[in-house]
C-alpha positions as CSV (number, residue, x, y, z in Angstrom):
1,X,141.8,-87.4,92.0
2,X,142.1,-85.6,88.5
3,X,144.3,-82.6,87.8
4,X,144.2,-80.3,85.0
5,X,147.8,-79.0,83.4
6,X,147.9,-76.6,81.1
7,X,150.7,-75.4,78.6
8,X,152.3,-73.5,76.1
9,X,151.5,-69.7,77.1
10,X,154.1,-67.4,76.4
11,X,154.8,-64.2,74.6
12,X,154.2,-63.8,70.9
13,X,153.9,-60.6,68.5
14,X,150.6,-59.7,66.9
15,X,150.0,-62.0,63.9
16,X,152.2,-65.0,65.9
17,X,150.4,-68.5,67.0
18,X,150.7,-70.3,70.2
19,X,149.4,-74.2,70.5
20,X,147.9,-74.6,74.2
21,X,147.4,-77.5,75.6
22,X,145.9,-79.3,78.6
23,X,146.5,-82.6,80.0
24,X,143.9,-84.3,82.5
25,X,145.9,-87.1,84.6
26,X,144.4,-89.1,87.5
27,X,142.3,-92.6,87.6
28,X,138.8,-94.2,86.8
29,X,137.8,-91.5,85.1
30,X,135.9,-90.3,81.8
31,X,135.9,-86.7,80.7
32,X,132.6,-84.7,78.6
33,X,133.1,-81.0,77.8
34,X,136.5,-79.5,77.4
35,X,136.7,-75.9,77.7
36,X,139.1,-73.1,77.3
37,X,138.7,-69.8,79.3
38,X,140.5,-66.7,79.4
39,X,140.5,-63.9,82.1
40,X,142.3,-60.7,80.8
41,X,143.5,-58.5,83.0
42,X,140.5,-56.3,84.5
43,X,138.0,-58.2,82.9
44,X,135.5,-61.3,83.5
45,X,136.8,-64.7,82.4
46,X,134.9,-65.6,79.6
47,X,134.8,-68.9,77.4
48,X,136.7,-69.0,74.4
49,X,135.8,-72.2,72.9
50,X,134.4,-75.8,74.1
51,X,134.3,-79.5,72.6
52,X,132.2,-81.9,73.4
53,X,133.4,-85.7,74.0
54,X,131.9,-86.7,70.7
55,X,133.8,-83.4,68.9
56,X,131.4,-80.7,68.6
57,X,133.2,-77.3,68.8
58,X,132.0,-73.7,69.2
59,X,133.9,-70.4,69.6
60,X,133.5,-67.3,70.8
61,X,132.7,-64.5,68.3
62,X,136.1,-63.1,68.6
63,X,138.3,-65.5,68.1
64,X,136.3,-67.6,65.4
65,X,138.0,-68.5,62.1
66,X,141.2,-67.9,64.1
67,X,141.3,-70.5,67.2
68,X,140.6,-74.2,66.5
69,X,139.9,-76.4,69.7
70,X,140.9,-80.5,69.1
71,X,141.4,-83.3,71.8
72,X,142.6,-86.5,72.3
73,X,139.9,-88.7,73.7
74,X,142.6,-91.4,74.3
75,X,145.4,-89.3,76.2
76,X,142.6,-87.1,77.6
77,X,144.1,-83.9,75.9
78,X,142.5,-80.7,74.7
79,X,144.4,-78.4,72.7
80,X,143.6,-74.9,71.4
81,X,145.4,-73.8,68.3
82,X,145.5,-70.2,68.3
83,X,146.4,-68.0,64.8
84,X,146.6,-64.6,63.7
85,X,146.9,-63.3,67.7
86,X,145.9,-60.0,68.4
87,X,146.7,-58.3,71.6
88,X,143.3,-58.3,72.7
89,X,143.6,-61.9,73.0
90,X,146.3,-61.3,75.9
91,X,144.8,-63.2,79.0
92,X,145.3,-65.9,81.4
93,X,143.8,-69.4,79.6
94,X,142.4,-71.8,81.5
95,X,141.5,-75.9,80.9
96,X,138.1,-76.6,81.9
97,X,136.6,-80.0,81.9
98,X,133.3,-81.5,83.1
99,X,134.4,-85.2,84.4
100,X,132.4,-88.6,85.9
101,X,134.3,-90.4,88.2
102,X,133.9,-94.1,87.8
103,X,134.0,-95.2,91.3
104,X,132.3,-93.8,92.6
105,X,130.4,-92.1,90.1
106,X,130.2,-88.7,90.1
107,X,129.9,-85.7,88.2
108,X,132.9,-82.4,88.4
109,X,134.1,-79.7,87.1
110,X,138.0,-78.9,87.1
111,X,140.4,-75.9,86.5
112,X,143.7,-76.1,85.4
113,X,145.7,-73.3,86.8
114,X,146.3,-71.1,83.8
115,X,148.6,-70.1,81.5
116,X,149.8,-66.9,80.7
117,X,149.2,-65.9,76.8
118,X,150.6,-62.2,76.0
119,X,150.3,-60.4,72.4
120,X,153.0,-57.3,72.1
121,X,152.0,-55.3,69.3
């Protein structure tokens, strides 16, 4: 089994930075895409920015030049670096991951369960 944990939300004023992070735990396991979501309140949870196992990044249009996605392919950790937060960037975040199991092997998808991120103005 592999879980996704996600942290670091919290409240922050406009022009602040938060560090999110997400940890995936479990065994026999490799992990490809990392993705961060975000699901604002009334609105459709959209992708923010993704990495690829071998480090290839993109971002959404809004939050380019101001979000940088890492991970750790050794701890199995993606982080999102957010700067200069506006309070349209308010939302629920979410860890995304495409993993193969190693035994047996298999392709999946997991969610963390989110973590709050709110911008006062």
């Amino acid at each position: 089994q592999v879980q996704l944990v996600e942290s670091g939300g919290g409240l922050v004023q406009a022009g602040g930075s938060l560090r999110l992070s997400c940890a995936a735990s479990g065994s026999l396991f490799s992990v490809n895409r990392m993705d961060w979501y975000r699901q604002a309140l009334g609105k459709q949870r959209e992708l923010v920015a993704s990495i690829t196992s071998g480090g290839s990044t993109n971002y959404a249009d809004s939050v380019k030049g101001r979000f940088t996605i890492s991970r750790d392919n050794g701890k199995n950790t993606v982080d999102l670096q957010m700067n200069d937060l506006k309070p349209e960037d308010t939302a629920v975040y979410y860890c995304h991951a495409g993993i193969v199991t190693l035994l047996p092997p298999r392709n999946a998808e997991y969610w963390g369960q989110g973590t709050q991120v709110t911008v006062s103005s």
